[in-house]
Backbone as numpy.savetxt, mean C-alpha at the origin, in Angstrom:
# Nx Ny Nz CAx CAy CAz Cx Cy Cz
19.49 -30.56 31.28 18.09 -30.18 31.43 17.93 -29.00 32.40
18.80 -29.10 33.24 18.91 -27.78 34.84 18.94 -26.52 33.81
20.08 -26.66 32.73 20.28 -25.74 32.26 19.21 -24.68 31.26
18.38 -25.38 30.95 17.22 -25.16 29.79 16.47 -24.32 30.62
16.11 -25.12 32.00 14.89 -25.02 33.00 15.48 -23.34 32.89
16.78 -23.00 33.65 17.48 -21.48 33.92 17.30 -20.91 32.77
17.52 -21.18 31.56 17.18 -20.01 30.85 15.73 -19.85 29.82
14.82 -20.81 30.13 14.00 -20.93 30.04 13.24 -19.03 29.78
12.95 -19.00 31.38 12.32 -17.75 31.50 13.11 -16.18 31.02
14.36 -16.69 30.95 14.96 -15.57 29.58 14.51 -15.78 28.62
14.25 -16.29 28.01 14.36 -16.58 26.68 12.55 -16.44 25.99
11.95 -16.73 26.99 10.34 -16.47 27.38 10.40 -14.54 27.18
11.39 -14.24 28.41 11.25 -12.66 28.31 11.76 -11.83 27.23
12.46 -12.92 26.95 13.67 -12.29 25.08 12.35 -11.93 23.84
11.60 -13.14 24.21 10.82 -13.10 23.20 9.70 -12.01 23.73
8.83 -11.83 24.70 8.23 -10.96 24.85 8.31 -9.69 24.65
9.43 -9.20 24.93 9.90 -7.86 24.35 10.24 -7.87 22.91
10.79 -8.67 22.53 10.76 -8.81 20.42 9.12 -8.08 19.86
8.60 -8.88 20.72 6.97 -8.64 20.12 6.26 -6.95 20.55
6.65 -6.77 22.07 6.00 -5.80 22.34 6.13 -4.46 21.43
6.63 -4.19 20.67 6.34 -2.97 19.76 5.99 -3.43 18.55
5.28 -4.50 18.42 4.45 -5.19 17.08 3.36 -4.62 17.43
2.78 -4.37 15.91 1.24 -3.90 16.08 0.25 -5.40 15.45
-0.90 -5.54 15.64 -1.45 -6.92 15.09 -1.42 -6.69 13.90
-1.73 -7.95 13.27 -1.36 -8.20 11.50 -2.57 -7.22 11.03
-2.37 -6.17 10.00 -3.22 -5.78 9.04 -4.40 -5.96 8.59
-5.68 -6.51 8.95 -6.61 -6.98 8.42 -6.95 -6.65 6.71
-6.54 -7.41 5.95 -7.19 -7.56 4.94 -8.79 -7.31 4.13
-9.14 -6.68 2.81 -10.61 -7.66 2.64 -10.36 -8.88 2.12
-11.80 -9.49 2.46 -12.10 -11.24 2.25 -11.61 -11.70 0.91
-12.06 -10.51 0.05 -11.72 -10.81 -1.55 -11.11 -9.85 -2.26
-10.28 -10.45 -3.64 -9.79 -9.17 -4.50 -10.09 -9.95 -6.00
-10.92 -9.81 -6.67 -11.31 -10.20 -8.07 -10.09 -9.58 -8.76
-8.45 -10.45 -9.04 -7.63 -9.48 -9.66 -8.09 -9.23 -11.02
-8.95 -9.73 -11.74 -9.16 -8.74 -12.78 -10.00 -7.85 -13.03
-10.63 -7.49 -12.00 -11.58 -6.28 -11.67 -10.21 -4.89 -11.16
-9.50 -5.59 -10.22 -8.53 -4.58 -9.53 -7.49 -4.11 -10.83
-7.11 -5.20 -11.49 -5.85 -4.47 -12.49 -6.65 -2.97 -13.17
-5.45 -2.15 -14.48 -5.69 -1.17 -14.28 -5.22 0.07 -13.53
-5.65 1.21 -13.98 -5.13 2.14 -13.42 -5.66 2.81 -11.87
-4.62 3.30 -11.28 -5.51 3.66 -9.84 -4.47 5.10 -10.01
-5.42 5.68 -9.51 -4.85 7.24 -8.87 -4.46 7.21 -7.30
-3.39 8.16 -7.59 -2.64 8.03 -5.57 -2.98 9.27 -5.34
-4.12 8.96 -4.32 -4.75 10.07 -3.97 -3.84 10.59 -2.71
-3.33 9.83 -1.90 -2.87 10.36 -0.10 -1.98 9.25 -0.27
-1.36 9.36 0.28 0.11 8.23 1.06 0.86 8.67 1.99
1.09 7.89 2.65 2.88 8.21 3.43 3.39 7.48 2.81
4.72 8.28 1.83 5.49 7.63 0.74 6.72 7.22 1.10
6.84 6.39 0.32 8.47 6.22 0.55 9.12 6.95 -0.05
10.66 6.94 0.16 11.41 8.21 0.26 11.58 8.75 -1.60
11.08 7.21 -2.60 11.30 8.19 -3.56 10.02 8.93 -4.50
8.52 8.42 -3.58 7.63 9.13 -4.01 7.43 10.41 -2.98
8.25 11.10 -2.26 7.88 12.14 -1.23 7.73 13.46 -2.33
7.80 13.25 -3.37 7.68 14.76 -4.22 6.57 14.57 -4.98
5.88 13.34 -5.52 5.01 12.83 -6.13 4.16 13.75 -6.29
3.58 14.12 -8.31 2.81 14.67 -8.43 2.35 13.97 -9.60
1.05 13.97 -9.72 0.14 13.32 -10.73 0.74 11.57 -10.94
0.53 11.09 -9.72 1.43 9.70 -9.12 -0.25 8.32 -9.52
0.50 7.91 -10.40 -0.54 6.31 -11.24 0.15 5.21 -11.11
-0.31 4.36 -10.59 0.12 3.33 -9.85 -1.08 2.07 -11.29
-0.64 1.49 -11.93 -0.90 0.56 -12.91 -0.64 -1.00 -12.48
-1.57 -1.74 -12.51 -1.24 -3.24 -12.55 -2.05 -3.88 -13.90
-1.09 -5.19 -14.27 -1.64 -6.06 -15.18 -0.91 -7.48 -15.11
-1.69 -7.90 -15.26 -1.62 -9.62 -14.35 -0.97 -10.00 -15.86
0.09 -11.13 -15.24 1.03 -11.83 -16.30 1.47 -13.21 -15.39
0.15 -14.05 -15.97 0.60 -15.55 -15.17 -0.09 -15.35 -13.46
0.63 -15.87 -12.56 0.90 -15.85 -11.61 1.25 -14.68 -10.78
2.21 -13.40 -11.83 2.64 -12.33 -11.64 1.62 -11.06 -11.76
2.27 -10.42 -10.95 1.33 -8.45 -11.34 2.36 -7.79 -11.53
2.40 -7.58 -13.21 3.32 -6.25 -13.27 2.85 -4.73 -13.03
3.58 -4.38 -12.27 3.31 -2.85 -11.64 4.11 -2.15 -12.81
2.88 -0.95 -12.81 4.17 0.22 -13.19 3.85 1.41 -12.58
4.58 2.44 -11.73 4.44 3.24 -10.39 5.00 4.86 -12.04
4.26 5.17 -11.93 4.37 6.74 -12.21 3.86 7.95 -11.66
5.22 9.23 -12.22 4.77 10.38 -11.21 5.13 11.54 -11.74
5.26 12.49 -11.59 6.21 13.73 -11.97 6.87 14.15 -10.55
8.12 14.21 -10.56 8.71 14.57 -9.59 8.95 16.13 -9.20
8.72 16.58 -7.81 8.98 17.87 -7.48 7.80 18.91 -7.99
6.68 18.49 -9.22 5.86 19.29 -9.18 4.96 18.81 -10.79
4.11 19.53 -11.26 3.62 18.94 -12.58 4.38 19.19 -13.55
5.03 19.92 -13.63 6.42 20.30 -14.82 7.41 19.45 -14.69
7.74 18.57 -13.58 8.55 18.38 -13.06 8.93 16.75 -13.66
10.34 16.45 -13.87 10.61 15.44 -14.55 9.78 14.28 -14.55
9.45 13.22 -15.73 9.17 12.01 -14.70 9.28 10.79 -14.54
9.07 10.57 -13.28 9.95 9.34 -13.31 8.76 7.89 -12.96
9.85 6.80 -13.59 8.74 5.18 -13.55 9.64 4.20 -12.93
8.93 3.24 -12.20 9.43 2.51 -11.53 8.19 1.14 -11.92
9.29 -0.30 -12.01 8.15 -0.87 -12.73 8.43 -2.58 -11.60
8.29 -2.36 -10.37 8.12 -4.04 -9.69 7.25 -4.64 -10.14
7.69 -5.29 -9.65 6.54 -7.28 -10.21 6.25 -7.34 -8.43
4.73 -7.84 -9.07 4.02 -8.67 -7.53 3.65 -9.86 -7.30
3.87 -10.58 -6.32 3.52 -11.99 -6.67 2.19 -12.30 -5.24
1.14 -12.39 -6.02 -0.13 -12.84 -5.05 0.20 -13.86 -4.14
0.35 -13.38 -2.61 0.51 -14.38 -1.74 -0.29 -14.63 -0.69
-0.88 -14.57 -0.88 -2.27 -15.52 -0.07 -3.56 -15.49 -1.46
-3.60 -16.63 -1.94 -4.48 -17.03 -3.10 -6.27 -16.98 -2.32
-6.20 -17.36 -0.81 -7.51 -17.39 -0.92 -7.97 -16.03 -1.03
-7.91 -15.24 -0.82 -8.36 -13.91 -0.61 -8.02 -12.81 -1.73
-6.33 -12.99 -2.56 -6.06 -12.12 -3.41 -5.55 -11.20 -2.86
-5.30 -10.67 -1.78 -5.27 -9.42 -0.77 -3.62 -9.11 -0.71
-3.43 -9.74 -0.32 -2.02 -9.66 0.07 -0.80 -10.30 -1.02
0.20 -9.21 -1.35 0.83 -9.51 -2.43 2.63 -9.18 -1.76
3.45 -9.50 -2.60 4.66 -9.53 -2.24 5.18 -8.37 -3.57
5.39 -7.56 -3.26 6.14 -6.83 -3.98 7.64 -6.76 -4.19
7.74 -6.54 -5.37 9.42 -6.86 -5.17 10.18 -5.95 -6.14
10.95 -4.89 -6.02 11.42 -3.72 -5.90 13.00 -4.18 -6.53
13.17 -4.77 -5.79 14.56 -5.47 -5.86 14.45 -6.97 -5.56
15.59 -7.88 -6.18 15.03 -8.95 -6.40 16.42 -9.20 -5.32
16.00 -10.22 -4.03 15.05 -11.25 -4.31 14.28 -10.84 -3.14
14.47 -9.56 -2.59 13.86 -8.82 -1.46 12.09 -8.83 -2.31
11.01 -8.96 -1.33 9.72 -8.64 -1.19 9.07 -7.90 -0.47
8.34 -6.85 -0.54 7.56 -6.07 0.56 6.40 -6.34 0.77
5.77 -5.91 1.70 3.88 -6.86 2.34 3.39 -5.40 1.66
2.68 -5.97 1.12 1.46 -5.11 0.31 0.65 -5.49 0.16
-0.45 -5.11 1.27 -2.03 -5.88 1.57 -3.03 -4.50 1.10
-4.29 -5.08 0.62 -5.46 -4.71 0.30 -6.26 -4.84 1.30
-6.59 -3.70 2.12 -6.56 -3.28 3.56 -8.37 -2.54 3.25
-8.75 -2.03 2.00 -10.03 -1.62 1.76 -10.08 -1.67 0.12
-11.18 -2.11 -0.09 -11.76 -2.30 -1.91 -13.18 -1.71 -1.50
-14.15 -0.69 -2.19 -15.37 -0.70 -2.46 -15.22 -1.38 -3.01
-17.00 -1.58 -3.29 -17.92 -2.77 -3.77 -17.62 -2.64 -5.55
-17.51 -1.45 -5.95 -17.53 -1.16 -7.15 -16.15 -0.90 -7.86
-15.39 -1.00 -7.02 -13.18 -1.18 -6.85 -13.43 0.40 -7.48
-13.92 1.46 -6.89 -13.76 2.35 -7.17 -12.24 3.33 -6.27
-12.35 3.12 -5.28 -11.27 3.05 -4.10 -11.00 2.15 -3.40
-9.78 2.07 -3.06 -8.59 1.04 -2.21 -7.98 2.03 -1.24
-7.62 0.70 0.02 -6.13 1.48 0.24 -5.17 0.25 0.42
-4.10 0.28 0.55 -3.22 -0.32 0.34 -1.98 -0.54 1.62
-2.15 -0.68 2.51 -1.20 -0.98 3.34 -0.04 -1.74 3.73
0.54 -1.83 5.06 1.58 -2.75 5.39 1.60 -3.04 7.00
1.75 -4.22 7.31 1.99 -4.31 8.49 2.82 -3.48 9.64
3.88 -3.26 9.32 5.16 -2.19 9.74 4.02 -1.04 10.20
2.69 -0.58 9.17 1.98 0.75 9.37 3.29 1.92 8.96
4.20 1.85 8.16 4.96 2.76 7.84 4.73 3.30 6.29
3.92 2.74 5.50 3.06 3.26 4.43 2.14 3.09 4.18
1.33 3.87 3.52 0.20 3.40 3.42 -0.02 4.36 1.61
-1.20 3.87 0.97 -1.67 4.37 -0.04 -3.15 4.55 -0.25
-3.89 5.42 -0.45 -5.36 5.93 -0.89 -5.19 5.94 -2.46
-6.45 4.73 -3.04 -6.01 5.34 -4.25 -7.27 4.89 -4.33
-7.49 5.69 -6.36 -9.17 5.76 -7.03 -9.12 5.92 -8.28
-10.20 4.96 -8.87 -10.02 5.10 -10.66 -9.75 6.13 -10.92
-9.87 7.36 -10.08 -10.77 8.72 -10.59 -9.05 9.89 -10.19
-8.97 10.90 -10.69 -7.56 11.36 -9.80 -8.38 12.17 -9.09
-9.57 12.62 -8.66 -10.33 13.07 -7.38 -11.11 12.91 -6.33
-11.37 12.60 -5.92 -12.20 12.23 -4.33 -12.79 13.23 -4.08
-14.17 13.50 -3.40 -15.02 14.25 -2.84 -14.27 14.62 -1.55
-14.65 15.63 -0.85 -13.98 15.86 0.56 -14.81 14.54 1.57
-15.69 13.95 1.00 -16.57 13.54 2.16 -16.14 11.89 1.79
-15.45 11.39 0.89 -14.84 10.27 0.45 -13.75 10.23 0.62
-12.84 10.97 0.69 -11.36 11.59 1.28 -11.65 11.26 3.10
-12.39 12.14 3.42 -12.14 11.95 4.85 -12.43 10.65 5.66
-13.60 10.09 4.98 -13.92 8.12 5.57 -12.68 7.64 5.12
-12.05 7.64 3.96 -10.37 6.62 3.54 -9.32 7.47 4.55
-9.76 8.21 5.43 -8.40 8.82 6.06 -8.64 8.13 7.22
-9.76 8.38 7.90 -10.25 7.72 8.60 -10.11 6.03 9.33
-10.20 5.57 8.20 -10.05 4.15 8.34 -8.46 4.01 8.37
-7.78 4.81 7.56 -6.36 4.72 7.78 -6.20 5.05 9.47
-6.75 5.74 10.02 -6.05 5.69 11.02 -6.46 5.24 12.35
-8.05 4.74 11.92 -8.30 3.40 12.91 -7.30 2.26 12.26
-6.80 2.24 11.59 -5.46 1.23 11.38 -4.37 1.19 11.97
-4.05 2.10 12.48 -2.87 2.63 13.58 -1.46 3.27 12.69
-2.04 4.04 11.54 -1.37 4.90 11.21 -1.69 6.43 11.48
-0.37 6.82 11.77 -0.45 8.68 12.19 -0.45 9.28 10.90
-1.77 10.00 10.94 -1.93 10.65 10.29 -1.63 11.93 10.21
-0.27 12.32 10.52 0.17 13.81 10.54 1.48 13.18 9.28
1.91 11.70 9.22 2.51 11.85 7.57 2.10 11.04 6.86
0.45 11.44 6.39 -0.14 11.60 5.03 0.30 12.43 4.71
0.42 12.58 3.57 0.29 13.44 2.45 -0.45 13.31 1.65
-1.20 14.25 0.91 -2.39 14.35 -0.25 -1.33 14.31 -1.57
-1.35 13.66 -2.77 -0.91 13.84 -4.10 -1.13 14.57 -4.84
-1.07 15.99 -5.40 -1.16 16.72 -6.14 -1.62 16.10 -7.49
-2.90 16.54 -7.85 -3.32 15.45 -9.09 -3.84 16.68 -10.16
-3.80 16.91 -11.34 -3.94 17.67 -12.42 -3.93 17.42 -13.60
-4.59 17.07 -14.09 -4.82 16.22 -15.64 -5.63 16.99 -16.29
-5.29 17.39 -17.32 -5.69 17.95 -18.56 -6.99 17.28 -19.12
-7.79 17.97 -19.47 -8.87 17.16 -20.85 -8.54 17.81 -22.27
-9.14 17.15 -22.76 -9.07 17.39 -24.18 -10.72 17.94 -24.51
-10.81 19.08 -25.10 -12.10 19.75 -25.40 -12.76 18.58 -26.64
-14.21 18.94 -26.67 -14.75 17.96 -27.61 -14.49 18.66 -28.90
């Protein structure tokens, strides 16, 4: 028991420092109607991971299967001419009351925190975060944003305690078809 008492207050201080470069958990919204959210979203801004850092005309797709969200992540790489490439994880909704927070999984049997961090009222824009604060995503039915809708979603990103010197904006360019 002498012995516990002695390392007691190590082990108190072991843990205090583990924590001190944690940031608090992510706040979530309250709700995510997943079949309002599935569908296509445009990636308007992110800090990407290393294999969307070239990302151009980048659509991020979900459609609910069961229990599951199949993703499918598309982009053109290096520019709009530019090859392109798809990446297709499965998500598994993990926290049911809310919908918010999902487990992504990239590689199996690894999962990543992928929380729903902002929804308008009308799921016109999201953003998409992580605890870590080492990515983040802006996205919108639409592949454009107003400057004055752009700057409130940057905003809130970084009352989140992400640095916003690596955002990046997504190069978005889509064609119409004349009537």
């Amino acid at each position: 028991m002498s012995r516990l008492r002695r390392f007691a207050p190590l082990m108190l201080l072991a843990t205090l420092i583990g924590c001190a470069g944690r940031s608090p958990e992510l706040a979530t919204v309250p709700e995510v109607d997943l079949d309002r959210f599935m569908g296509d979203w445009y990636v308007i801004a992110h800090i990407p991971a290393f294999v969307e850092r070239n990302a151009y005309n980048a659509i991020e797709s979900y459609e609910r299967n069961g229990n599951r969200i199949n993703t499918t992540f598309t982009f053109r790489n290096k520019g709009f001419d530019g090859p392109e490439k798809q990446y297709e994880p499965n998500a598994i909704v993990t926290d049911s009351e809310s919908n918010a927070v999902w487990g992504m999984q990239f590689v199996w049997p690894f999962r990543s925190d992928f929380r729903i961090v902002h929804l308008d009222e009308d799921y016109g824009t999201t953003i998409i975060g992580r605890n870590k604060r080492d990515y983040v995503w802006i996205m919108a039915r639409e592949p454009e944003l107003s400057e004055e809708a752009y700057e409130a979603l940057t905003e809130q990103v970084q009352a989140m305690g992400y640095d916003l010197s690596e955002l990046r904006r997504v190069p978005q360019r889509w064609q119409t078809s004349a009537p």
